[in-house]
C-alpha positions as CSV (number, residue, x, y, z in Angstrom):
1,X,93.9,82.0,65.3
2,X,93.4,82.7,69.4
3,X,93.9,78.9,71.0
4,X,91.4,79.2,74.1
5,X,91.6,76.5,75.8
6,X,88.2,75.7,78.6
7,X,90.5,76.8,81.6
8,X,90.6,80.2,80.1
9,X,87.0,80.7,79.9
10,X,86.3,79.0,83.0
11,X,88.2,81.1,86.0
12,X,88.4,80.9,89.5
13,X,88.5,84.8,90.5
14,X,87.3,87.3,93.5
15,X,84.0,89.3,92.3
16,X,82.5,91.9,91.5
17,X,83.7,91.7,87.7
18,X,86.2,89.6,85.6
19,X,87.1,92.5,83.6
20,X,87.0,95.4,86.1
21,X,88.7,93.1,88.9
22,X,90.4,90.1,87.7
23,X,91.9,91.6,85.0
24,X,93.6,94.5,86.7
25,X,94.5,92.0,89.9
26,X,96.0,90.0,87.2
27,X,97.8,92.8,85.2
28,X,99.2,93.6,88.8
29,X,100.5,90.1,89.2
30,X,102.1,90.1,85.2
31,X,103.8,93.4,85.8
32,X,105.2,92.3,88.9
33,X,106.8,89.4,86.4
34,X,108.4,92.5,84.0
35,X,109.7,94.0,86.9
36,X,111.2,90.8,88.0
37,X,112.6,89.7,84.5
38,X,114.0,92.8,84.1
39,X,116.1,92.9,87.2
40,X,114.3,95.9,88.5
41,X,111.7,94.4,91.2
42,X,114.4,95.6,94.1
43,X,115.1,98.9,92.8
44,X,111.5,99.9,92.5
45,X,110.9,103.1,95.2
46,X,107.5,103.7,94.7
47,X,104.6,102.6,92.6
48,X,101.6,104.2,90.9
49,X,98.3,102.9,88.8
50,X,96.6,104.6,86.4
51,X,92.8,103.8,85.0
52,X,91.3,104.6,82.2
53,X,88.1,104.5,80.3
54,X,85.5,102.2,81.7
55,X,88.0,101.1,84.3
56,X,87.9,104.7,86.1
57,X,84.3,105.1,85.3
58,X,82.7,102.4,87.2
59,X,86.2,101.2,88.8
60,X,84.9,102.1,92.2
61,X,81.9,100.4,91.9
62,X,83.5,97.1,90.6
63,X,86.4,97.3,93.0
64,X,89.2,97.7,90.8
65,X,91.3,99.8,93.4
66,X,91.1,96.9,95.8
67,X,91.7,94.2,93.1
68,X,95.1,96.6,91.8
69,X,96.1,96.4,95.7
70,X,95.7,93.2,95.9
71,X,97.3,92.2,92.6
72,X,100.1,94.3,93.9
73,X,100.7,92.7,97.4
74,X,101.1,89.4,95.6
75,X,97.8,87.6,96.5
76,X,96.2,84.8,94.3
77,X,92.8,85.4,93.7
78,X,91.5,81.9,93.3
79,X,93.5,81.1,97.6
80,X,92.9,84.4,99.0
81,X,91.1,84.1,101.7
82,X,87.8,86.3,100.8
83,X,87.2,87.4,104.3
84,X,90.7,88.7,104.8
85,X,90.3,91.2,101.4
86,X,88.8,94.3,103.7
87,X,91.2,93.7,106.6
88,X,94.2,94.1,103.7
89,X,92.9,97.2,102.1
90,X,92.1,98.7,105.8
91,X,96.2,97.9,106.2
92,X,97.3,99.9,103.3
93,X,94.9,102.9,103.9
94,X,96.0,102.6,107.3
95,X,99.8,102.5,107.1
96,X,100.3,104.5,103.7
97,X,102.4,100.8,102.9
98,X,101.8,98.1,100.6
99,X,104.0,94.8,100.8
100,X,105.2,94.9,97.1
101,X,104.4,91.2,96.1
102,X,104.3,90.3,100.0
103,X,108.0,90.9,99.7
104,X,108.8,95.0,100.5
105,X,107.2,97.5,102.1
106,X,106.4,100.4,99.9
107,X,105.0,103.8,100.2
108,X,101.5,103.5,98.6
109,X,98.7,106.1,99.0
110,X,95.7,104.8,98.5
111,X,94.1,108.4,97.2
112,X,97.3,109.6,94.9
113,X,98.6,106.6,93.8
114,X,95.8,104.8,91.7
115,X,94.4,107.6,89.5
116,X,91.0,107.5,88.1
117,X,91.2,109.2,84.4
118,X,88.0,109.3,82.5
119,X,89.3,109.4,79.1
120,X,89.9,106.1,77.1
121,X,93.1,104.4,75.9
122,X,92.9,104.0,72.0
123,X,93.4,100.3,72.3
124,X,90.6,99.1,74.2
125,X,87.8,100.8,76.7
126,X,89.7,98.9,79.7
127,X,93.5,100.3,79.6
128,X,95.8,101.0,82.8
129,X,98.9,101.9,83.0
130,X,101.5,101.0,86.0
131,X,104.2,103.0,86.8
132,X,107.5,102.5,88.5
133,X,110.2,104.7,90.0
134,X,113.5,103.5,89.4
135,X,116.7,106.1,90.5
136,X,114.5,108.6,90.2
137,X,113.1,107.9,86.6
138,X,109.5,106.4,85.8
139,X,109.3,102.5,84.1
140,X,105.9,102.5,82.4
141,X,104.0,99.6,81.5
142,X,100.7,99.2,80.2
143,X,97.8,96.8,79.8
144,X,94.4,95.9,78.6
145,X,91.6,94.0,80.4
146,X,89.6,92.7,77.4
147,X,86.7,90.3,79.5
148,X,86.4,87.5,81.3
149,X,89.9,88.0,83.3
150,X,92.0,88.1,80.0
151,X,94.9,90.5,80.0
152,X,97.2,91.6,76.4
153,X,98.8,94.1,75.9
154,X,98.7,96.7,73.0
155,X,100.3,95.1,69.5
156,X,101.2,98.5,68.0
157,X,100.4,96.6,64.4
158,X,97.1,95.6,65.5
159,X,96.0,98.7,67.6
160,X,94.5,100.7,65.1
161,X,92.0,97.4,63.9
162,X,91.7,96.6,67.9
163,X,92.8,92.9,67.0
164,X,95.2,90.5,68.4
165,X,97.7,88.2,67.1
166,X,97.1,84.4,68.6
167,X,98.7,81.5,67.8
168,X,97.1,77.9,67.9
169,X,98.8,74.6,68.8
170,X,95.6,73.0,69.0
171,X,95.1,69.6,66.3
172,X,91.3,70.7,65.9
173,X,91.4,74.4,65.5
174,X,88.4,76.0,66.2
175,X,87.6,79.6,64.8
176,X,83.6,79.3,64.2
177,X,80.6,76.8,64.1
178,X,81.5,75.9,60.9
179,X,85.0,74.7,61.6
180,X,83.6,72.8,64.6
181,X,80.7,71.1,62.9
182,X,83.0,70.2,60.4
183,X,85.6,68.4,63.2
184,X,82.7,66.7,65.0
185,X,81.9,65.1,61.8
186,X,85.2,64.2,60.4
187,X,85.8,62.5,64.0
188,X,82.4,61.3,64.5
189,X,81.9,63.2,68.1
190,X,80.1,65.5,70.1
191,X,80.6,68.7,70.5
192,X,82.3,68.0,74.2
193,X,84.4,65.1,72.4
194,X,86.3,67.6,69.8
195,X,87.1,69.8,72.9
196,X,88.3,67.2,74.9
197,X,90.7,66.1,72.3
198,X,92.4,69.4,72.2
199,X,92.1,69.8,75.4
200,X,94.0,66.1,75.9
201,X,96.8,67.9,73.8
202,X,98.0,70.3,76.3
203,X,97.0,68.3,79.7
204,X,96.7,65.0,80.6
205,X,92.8,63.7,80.9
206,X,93.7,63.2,84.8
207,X,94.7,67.0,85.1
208,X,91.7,67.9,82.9
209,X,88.9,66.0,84.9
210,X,90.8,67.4,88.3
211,X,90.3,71.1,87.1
212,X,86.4,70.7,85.9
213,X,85.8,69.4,89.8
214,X,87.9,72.1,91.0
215,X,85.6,74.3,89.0
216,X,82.6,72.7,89.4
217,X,83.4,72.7,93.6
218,X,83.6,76.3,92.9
219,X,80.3,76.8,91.7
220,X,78.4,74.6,93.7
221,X,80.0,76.5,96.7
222,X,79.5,79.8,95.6
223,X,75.6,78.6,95.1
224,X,75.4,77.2,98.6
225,X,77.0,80.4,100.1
226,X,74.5,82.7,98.3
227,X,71.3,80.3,99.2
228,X,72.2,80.2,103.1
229,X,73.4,84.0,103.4
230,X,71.0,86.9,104.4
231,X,71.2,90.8,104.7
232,X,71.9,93.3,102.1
233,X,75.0,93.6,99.8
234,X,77.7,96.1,100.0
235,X,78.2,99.1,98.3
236,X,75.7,101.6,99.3
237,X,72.6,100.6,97.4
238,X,71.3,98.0,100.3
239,X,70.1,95.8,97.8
240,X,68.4,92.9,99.7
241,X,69.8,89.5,99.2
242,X,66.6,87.5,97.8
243,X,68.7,83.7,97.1
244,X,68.6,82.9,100.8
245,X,64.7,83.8,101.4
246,X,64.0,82.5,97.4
247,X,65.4,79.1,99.4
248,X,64.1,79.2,102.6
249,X,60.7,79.2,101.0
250,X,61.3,76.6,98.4
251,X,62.6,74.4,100.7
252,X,62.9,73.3,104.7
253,X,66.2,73.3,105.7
254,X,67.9,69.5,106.5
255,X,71.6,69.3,108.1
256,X,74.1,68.9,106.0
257,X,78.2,69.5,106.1
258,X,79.0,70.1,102.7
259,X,77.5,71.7,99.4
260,X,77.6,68.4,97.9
261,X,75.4,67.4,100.5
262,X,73.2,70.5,100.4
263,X,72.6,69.5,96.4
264,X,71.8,65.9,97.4
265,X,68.9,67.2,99.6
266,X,68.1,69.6,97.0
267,X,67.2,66.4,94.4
268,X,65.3,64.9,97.2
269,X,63.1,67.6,97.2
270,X,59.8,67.3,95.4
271,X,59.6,69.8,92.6
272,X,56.0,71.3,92.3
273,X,56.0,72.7,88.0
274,X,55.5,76.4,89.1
275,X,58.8,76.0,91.6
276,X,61.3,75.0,88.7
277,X,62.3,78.7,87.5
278,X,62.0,79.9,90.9
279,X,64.8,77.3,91.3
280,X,66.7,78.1,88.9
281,X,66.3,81.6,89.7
282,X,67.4,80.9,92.9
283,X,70.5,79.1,91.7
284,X,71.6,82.4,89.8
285,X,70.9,85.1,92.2
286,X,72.8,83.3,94.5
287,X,76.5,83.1,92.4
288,X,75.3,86.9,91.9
289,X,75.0,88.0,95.3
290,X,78.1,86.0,96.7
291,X,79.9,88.2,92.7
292,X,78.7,91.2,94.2
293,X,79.9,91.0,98.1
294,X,83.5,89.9,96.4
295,X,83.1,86.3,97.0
296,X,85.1,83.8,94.6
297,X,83.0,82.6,92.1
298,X,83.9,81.3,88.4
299,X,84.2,84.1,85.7
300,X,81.8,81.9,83.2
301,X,82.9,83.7,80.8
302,X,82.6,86.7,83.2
303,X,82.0,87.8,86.6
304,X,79.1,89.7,85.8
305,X,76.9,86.7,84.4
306,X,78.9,84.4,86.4
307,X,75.5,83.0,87.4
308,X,73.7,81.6,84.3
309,X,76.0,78.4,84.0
310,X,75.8,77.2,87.7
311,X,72.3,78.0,87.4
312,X,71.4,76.0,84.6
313,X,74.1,73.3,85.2
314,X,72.4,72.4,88.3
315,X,68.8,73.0,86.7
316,X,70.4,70.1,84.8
317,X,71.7,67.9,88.2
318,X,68.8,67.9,90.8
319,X,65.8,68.8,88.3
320,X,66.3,66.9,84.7
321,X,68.4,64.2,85.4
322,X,68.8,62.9,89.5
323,X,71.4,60.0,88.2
324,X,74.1,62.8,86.0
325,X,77.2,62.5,87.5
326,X,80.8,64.1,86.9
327,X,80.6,62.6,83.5
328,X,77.7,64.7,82.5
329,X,79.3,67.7,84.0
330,X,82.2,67.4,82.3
331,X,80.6,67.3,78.6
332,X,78.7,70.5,80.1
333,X,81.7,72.6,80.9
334,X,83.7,71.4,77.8
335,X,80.8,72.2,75.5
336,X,80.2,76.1,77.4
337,X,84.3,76.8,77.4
338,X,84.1,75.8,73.5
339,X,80.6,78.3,72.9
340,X,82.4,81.0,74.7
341,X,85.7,80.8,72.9
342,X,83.8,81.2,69.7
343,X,82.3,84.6,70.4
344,X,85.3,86.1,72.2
345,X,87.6,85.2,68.7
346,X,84.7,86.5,66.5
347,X,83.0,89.4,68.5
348,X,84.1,89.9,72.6
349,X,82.8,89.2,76.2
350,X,83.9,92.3,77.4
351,X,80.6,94.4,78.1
352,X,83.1,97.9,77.8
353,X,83.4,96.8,74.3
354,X,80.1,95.2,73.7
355,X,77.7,96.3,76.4
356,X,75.3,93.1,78.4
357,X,74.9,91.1,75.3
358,X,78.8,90.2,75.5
359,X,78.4,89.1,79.0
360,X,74.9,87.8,79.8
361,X,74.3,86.9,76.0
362,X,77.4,84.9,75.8
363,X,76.8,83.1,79.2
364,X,73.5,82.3,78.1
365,X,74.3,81.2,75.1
366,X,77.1,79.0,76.2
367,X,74.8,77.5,79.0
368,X,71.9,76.6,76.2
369,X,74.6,75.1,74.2
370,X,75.4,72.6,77.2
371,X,72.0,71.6,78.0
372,X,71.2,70.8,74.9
373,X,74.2,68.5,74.7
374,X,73.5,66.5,77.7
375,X,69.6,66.1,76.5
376,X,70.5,64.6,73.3
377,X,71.3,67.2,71.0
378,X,73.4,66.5,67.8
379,X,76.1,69.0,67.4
380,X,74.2,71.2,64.7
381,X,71.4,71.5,67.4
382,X,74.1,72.1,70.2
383,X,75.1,75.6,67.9
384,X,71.0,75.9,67.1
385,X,71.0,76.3,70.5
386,X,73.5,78.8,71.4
387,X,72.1,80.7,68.2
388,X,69.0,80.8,69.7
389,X,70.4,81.9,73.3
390,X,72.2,85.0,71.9
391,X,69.7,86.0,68.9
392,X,67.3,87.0,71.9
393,X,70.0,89.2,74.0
394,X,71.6,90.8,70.8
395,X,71.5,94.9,72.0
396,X,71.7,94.3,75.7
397,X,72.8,97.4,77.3
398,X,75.1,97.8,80.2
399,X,74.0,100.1,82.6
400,X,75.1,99.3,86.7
401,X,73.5,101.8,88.5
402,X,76.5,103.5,90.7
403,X,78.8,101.2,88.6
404,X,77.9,98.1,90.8
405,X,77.3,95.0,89.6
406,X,73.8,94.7,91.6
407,X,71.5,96.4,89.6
408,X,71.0,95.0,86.7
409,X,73.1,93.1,86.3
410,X,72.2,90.1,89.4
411,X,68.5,89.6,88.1
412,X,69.7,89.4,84.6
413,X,71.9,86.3,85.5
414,X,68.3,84.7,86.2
415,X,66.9,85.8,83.1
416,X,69.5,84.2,80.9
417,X,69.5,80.7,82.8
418,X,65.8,80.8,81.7
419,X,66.4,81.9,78.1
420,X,68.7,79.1,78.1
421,X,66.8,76.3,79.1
422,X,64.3,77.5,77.2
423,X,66.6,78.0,73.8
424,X,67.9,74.3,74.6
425,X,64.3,73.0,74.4
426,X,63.7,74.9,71.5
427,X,66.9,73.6,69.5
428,X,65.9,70.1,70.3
429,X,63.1,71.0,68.8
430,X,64.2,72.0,65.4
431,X,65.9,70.3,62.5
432,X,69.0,72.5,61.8
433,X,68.2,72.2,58.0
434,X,65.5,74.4,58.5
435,X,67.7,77.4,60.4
436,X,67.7,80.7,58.4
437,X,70.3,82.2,61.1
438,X,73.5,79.7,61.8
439,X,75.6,81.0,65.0
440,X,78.6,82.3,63.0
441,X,75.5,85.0,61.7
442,X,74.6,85.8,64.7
443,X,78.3,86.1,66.7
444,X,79.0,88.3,63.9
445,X,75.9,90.4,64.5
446,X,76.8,90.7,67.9
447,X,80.2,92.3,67.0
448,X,78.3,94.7,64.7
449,X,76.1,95.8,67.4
450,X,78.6,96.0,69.5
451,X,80.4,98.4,67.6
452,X,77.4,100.5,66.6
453,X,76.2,100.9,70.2
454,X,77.0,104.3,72.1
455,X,79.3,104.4,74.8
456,X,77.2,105.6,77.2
457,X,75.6,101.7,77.4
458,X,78.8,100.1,77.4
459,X,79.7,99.8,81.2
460,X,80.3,103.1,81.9
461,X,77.5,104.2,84.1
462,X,77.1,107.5,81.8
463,X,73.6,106.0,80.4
464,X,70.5,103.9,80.6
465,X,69.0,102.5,83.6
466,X,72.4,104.2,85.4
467,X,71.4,107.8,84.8
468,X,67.8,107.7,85.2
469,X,67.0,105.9,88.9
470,X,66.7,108.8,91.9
471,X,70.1,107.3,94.1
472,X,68.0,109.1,97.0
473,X,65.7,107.0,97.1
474,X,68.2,103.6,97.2
């Protein structure tokens, strides 16, 4: 069984898309490791990158050149410096060099040497290969970016079923509901109390609660940025930002130094009915729109719908309850990470294997998991929830016009904050004894439609919404 612990579904990365440009940054950074285990990092003369599949199709759009570049001149994506990400790129075009994990200078062209083929690895639809010349011989090595940041690389026994061999160290094991509605009940906790105990057995509590503020900090910043930051987004579509003047109109500005600050005005703001989904609309758009101009934002469990959580985390903080504190936000994040481990072991979050529903679905169902924790649901209505969440985005195409992840994809990060309030209220709601679907049902369901669904919807750009709109006229 896969362990996944919270800190792998919650990542600190550079947008546009967890898969498309975390994974490859990261597969940079892991072959750079080979190379250096090996004993052939100082021999290497020059370097090459090879895409494939729904990594060359919508790779420019999603920024996987620059993410490989990066990977490759040893930056970390969760320090880097966003602002300085052009400036590099610009260097390396510039110079025809790339400072091999900011330690040589090698020849690197940015046109030859990352190659865009169209046709897919058998493995999985994100494959790339990096190449190496040694004395004049190539090193090969390739890898997969399956969603959500996660790299593997191919098990030759496993290829042919497209599964992975995991092993877990974790004392409460968790491979469906069912397995964890059986440990909440044989330890008599929540949802967030199972995960925290198998959390505890990796990381000290103190190292735990230091990495949910780190992320937490990272999404209330990356909302803050997108509410206080007009113009239109890059890439060539000039899409409108619409978080800063959703904001402006909600509320007047007050001074204030810090995000933390800007969310303590923000719950001294009276709250008319009508303005609470604009709010939360706001909240989402605004992680979306910081994704899309490669801003760091947390992959929750991707980059793509890395706006539902924040949104409805701080729905939770400045609308439901004025008095939740870190403790609250906590359980939230422990309860999400455990939602989206579930469907990544039984189905995937990768939206080139599993179109929208794997990315949006997920998030939303992970974020109406949450909610419903902290407003008093038992566990069974906690998985009612996410049931509910993902029964209503089951199909969801992906279709990113130009391969950006702008349109659809930023207004759908709103829709499934609101699907998951909304699927929260409606677990708390419902006595679990009267559920026809349980979420193991509907997590398998997913991975069957996943599977049956064309290519062409799957984050390739080749169909859908993609195909259809006049680019002229954008």
């Amino acid at each position: 069984m896969e362990c996944i612990s919270v800190f792998d579904m919650l990542k600190i990365g550079v947008g546009p898309s967890s898969s498309h440009t975390l994974g490859p940054w990261r597969a940079a950074e892991r072959w750079i490791k080979e190379l250096k285990v090996s004993g052939h990092f100082d021999k290497v003369e020059n370097i090459k990158v090879d895409l494939f599949g729904s990594l060359s199709l919508t790779g420019k759009g999603h920024a996987t050149d620059y993410a490989v570049m990066l990977g490759l001149s040893g930056a970390n994506p969760e320090t880097i410096p966003t602002e300085s990400i052009e400036q590099t790129i610009i260097d390396i075009k510039s110079t025809g060099l790339l400072m091999f994990n900011n330690e040589r200078a090698l020849p690197f062209s940015f046109k030859d040497d990352i190659v865009f083929n169209r046709k897919f690895l058998p493995f999985h639809a994100n494959g790339m290969i990096f190449s190496a010349t040694i004395n004049g011989r190539k090193r090969k090595s390739t890898f997969y970016s399956i969603g959500g940041g996660f790299v593997v690389k191919e098990e030759r026994q496993n290829s042919k079923a497209n599964k992975i061999i995991f092993y877990c160290t974790f004392p409460y094991p968790v491979e469906n509901g069912v397995k964890l509605l059986e440990f909440c009940k044989q330890l008599n906790l929540p949802v967030s109390g199972v995960v925290l105990e198998n959390e505890k057995s990796i990381r000290d509590e103190e190292t735990i609660d230091f990495e949910l503020k780190r992320i937490w900090s990272t999404m209330l910043e990356c909302m803050c940025i997108g509410c206080h930051t007009e113009g239109n987004l890059p890439g060539g579509l000039n899409v409108r930002r619409r978080a800063f003047d959703m904001h402006k109109t909600l509320k007047d500005e007050v001074p204030y130094s810090n995000p933390q600050e800007w969310m303590a005005s923000i719950r001294n703001t009276e709250v008319k009915f009508r303005q609470i989904l604009q709010w939360v609309s706001c909240f989402a758009l605004s992680v979306n729109e910081v994704n899309a101009a490669l801003g760091r934002v947390l992959t929750a469990p991707t980059n793509g719908s890395a706006g539902v959580i924040p949104a409805v985390l701080m729905y939770y903080m400045v609308i439901e309850n004025h008095e939740a504190d870190f403790q609250h936000i906590k359980k939230f994040l422990l309860v999400a990470g455990e939602i989206g481990s579930i469907f990544k072991k039984g189905a995937t979050i990768s939206a080139a294997m599993g179109g929208c529903q794997a990315e949006i679905g997920v998030s939303s169902a992970m974020a109406a998991a949450a909610l419903c924790e902290l407003l008093g649901g038992t566990p069974e209505q906690v998985l009612v929830a996410a049931e509910i969440a993902m029964e209503h985005h089951l199909g969801l195409t992906c279709d990113p016009i130009r391969g950006l992840v702008q349109i659809p994809c930023i207004e759908r990060n709103s829709m499934g904050a609101i699907k998951a309030i909304n699927a929260a209220e409606l677990a708390l709601s419902t006595d679990p004894k009267n559920v026809k679907v349980p979420l193991d049902s509907v997590v398998n369901t997913m991975w069957e439609t996943a599977k049956d669904m064309n290519s062409k919807y799957k984050e390739t750009s080749e169909g859908g919404l993609a195909v259809r709109v006049n680019l002229t006229d954008c």
